[in-house]
NUVO-134238 format. One record per residue (C-alpha): x, y, z. Coordinates in steps of 0.25 Angstrom, whole numbers, plus 5000, padded with zeros to 4 digits. Layout:
XYZ...
// end
This chain:
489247744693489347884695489347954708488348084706488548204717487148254720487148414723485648444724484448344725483048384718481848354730480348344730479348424738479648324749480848344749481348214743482548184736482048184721483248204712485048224714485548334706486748394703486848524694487348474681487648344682487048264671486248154680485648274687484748274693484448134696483148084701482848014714482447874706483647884697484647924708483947794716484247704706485747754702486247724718485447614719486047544706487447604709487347684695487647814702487947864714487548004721488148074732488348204739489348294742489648314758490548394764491448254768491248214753490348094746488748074751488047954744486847984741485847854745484747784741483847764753482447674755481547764763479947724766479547794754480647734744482047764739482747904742484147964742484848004754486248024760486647964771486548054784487848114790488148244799487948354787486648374780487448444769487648314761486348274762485348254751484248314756485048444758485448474745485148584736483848534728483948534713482948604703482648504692481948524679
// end
């Protein structure tokens, strides 16, 4: 299993969580599905970088199915929804 560090995320209109990128990185970007079934499966894992270190990124069951997240803590600058959004082609 490798773990991948997620930089930027790609997001939909809504502002969902459709992609984890990271510039260069040859999995990059990775869709939402993919990313799912990779933690799920323990074939990879995705994390973030925070200022004290490691941030797992998680697969959640919401009401309108499966998303990623990390878990909450007092600094919204490791959070997946705050990252800078990926341009994919």
């Amino acid at each position: 299993m490798a773990d991948r560090k997620v930089t930027r995320s790609a997001k939909d209109s809504d502002g969902d969580i459709t992609a984890l990128c990271n510039t260069g990185q040859s999995w990059s970007p990775r869709q939402k599905r993919d990313a799912i079934n990779d933690i799920e499966n323990g074939i990879h894992s995705y994390f973030v970088e925070g200022s004290r270190g490691r941030v797992d990124i998680r697969v959640v069951n919401g009401q309108s199915g499966k998303y990623l997240r990390t878990d909450p803590d007092k600094t919204s600058k490791n959070n997946l929804d705050d990252l800078l959004i990926a341009e994919i082609a």
